[in-house]
C-alpha positions in Angstrom: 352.3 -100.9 87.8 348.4 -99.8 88.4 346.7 -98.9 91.9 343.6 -97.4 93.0 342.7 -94.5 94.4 339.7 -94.3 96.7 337.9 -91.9 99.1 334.7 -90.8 101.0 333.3 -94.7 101.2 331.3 -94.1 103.9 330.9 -97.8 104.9 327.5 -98.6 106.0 326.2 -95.0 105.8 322.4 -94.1 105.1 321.3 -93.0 101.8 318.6 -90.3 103.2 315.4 -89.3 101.0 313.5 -92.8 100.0 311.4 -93.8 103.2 308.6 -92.0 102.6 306.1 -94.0 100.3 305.3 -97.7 99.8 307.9 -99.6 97.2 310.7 -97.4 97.8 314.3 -99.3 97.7 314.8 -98.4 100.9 316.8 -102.2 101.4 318.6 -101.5 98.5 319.7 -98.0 99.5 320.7 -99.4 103.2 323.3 -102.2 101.2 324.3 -99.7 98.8 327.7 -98.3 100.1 328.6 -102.0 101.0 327.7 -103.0 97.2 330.3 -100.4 95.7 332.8 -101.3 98.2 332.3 -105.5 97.0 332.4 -103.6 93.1 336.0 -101.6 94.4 337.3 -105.2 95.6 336.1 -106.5 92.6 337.9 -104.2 90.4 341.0 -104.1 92.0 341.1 -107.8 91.7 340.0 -108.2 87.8 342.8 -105.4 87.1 345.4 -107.0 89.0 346.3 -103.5 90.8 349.7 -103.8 93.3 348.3 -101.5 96.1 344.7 -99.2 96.9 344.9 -96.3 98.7 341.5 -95.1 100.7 342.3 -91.1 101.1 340.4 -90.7 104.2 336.1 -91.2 105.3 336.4 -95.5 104.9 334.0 -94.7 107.2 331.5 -92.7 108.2 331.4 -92.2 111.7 332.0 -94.5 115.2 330.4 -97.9 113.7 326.9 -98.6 115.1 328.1 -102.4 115.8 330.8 -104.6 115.1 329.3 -105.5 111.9 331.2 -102.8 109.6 334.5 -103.5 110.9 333.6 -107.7 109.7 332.5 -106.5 107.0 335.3 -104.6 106.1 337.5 -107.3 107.4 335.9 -109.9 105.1 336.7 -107.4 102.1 340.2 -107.1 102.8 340.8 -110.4 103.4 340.1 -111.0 99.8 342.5 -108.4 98.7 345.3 -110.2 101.3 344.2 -113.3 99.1 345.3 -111.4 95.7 348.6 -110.5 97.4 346.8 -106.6 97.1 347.5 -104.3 100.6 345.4 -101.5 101.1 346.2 -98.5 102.5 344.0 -95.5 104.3 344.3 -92.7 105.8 341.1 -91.2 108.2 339.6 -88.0 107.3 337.0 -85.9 109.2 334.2 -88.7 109.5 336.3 -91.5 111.2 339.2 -89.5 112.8 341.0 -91.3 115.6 339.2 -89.6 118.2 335.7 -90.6 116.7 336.2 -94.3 116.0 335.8 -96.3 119.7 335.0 -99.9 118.3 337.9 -102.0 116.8 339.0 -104.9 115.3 341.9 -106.5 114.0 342.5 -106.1 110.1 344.1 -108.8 107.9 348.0 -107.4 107.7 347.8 -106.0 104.2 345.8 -103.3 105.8 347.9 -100.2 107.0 346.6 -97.4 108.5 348.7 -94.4 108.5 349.3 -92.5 112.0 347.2 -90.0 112.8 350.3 -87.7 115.1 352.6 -87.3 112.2 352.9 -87.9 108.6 354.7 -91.6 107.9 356.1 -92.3 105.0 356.0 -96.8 103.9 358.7 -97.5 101.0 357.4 -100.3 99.2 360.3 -101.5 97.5 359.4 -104.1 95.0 357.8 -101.4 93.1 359.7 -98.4 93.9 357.0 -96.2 95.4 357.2 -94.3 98.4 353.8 -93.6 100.5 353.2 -90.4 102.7 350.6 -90.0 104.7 348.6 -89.1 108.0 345.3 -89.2 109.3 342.9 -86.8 111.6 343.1 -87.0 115.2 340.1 -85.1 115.4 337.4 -84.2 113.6 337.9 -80.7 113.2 341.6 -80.4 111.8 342.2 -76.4 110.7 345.9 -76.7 110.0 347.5 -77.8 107.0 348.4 -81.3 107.5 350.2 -81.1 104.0 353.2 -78.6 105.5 354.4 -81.5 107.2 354.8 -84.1 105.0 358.2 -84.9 103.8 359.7 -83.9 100.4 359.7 -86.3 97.9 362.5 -89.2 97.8 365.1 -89.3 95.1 364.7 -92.3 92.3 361.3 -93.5 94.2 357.7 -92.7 92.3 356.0 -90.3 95.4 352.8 -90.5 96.3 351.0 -88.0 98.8 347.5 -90.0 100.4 345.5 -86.5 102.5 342.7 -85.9 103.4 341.8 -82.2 102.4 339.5 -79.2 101.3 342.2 -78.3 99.2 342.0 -74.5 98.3 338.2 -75.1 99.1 334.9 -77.0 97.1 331.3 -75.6 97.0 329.4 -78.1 99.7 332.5 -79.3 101.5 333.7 -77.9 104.7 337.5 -76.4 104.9 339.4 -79.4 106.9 343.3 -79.9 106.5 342.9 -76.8 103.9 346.0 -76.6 101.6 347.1 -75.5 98.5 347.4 -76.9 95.3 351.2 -75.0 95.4 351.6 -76.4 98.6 351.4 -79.8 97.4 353.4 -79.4 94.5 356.4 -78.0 96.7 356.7 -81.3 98.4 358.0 -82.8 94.8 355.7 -85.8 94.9 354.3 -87.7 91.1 350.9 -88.1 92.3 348.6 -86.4 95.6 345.9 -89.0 96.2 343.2 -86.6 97.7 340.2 -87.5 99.5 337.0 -85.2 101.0 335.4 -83.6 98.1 332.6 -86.3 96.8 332.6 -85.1 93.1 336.2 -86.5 91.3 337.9 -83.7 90.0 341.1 -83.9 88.2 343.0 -80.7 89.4 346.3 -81.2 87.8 347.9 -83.2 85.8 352.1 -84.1 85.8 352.0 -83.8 88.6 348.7 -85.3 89.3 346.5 -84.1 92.0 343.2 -86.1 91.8 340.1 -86.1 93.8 338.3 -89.5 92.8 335.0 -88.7 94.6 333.0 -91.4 96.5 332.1 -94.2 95.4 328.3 -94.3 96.1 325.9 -91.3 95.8 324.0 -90.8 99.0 321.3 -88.4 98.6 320.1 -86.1 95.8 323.2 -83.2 96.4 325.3 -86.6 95.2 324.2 -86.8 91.8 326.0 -88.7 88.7 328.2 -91.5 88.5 330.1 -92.3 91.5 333.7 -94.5 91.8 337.2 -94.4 92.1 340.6 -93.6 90.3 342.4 -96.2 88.5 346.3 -95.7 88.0 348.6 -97.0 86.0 352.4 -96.1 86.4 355.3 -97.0 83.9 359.0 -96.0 84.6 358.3 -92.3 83.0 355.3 -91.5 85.1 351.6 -92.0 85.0 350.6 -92.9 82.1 346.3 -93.0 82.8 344.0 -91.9 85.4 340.9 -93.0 84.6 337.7 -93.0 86.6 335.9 -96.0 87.1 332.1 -96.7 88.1 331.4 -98.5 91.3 328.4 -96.9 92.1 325.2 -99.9 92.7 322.3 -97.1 93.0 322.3 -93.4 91.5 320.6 -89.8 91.8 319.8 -87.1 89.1 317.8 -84.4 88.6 315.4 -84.0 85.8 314.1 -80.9 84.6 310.9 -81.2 82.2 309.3 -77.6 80.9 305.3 -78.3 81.4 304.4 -75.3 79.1 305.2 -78.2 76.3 302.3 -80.3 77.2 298.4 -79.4 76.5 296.8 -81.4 78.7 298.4 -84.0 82.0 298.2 -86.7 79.5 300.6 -85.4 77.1 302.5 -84.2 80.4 302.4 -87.7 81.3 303.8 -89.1 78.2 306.7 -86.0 78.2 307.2 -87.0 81.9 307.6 -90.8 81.1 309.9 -90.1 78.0 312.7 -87.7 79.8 312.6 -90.5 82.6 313.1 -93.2 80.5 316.4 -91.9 78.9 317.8 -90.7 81.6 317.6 -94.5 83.4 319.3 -95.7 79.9 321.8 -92.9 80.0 322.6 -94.0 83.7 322.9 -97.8 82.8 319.9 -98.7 83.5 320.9 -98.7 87.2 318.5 -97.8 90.1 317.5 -94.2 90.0 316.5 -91.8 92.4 315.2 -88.6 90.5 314.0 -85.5 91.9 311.4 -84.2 89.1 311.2 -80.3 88.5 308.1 -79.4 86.2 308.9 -75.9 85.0 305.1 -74.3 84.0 301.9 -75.8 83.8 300.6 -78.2 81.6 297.4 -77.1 80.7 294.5 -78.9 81.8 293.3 -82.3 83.2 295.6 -82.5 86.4 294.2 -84.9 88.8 292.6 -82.8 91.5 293.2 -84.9 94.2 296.9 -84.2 95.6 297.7 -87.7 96.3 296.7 -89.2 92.8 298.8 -86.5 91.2 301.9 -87.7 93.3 301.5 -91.3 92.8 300.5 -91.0 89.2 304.0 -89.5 88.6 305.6 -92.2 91.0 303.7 -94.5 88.9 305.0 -93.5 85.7 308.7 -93.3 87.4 308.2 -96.7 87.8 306.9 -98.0 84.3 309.7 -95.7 82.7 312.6 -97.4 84.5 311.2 -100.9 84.7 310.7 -100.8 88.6 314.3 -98.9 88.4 313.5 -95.6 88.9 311.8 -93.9 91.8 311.0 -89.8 92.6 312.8 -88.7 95.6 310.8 -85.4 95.6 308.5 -83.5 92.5 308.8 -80.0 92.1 306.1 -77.9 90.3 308.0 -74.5 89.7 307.8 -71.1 88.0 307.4 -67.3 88.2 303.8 -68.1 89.4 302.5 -71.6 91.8 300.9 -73.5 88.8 297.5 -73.3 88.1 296.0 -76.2 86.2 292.7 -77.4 85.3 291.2 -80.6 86.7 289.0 -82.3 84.4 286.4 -81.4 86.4 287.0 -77.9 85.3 288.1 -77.1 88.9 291.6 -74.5 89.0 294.2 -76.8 91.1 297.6 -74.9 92.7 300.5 -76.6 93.3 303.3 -75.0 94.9 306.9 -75.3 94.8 307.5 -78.8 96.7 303.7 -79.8 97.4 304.7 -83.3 96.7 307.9 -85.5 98.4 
């Protein structure tokens, strides 16, 4: 038996930070949390999975039309079409009270209530679901407490929506414990909220898978879901898989290294180019820290120096990569010297 685990998709949520200078994906950033949805459809299609769970944020606020619950429809329909239900609990971002527009889902879709935990048996494969949603978006209490303990000869599966014990970034809704959650009995807690996947335990599992498309620079590194397989002593693998269509890293490069902005240049151009390979070659957002200066020869016109580095970003990744923002940073702004013999100063975040 095999299912996935899902959270945080965000449907049709901006990815902020690439608007600001000619050539920017910004199209390709506005389809890209509808891409890795298509890619989690995909995958749950090619592995033959028996259910997905969605642990809360499917989306990522009231929609702004009727467009993202079609889309979604359209989606789900396919997964109908494998014989594959889906099944999703809201968190924070598209709690009951949030969410105005509506449309009927194809009936493999279940949403869980958002009053009271509810608990589906699906008894073909012996599992037993529990979950509940937010009513609102501001849920202090530990919705966890409630849930039911596990049922005898059944594999148990918990689908919340929660801070947990608390994540760096992520604010404390439906906080619980990782005790807590293990007091309910259950084989496997299917978590949602926190955006970086985090294994937390293992037999039992408690598993954070992340979300499934980076949106902005704090959202850096692969992005995707859990995939699950069960047999009838327990969960044998819980893998992450990649469903991210567009990614974000940082890139540190120490300036003192280069004697002049050529050899910068060429340093620059190196470090970008492996980190598009080591991200498979997918589109790349980076933002660029250069730690020291470089010595001499820097541009002294502001605006050549940022598009020369955007222009390299762009020749390193193949028209792949862009610079969300270029930091020059150290004890001291960096002084450098034009060619024109001329001192130039750039401080910490002249250029975006």
């Amino acid at each position: 038996m095999k299912f996935i685990h899902a959270a945080d998709i965000h449907l049709d949520s901006p990815i902020t930070g690439l608007e600001s200078y000619e050539g920017a994906p910004v199209e390709e950033a506005r389809e890209a949390s509808r891409k890795a949805f298509i890619n989690l459809v995909d995958l749950a299609v090619s592995e033959k999975v028996d259910f997905v769970l969605i642990a809360g944020d499917l989306f990522d606020g009231d929609w702004k039309d009727y467009n993202t619950g079609l889309f979604l429809a359209a989606q789900t329909a396919r997964l109908k079409d494998e014989g594959v239900p889906a099944f999703i609990v809201s968190g924070n971002h598209d709690a009951a009270s949030r969410i105005t527009k509506h449309l009927r889902m194809p009936d493999n879709v279940k949403f869980f209530s958002s009053s009271a935990p509810e608990t589906v048996m699906l008894e073909g494969l012996g599992i037993a679901l529990h979950g509940q949603g937010y009513s609102s978006r501001a849920v202090s209490d530990d919705l966890s407490a409630d849930y039911p303990q596990a049922l005898p000869n059944y594999f148990n599966i918990g689908l919340l929506h929660t801070s947990l014990d608390g994540r760096p970034g992520h604010e404390r809704y439906a906080p619980s414990t990782p005790a807590g959650l293990l007091s309910k009995g259950y084989d496997y807690w299917a978590l949602g909220h926190v955006h970086a996947s985090e294994v937390v335990r293992k037999a039992p599992w408690i598993v954070f898978p992340g979300n499934i498309q980076g949106r902005n620079i704090r959202e850096t590194g692969p992005k995707g879901c859990t995939l699950v397989k069960v047999d009838d002593d327990g969960v044998v693998d819980a893998g992450h898989r990649d469903l991210d269509v567009f990614r974000w890293a940082f890139l540190n490069v120490d300036g003192s290294e280069a004697k002049d902005f050529d050899d910068l240049c060429d340093l620059i151009s190196r470090k970008l180019a492996a980190a598009w390979r080591d991200n498979s070659r997918m589109p790349l957002a980076v933002r660029l820290e250069v730690v020291g200066a470089p010595g001499k020869d820097v541009p002294e016109d502001p605006e050549r120096l940022r598009n020369e580095l955007r222009s390299l970003a762009y020749q390193a990744g193949e028209g792949g990569i862009w610079l969300e923002k270029i930091h020059f940073s150290g004890d001291e702004p960096a002084v450098f010297t034009s060619s024109g013999g001329q001192a130039v100063s750039v401080l910490l975040e002249t250029i975006e």
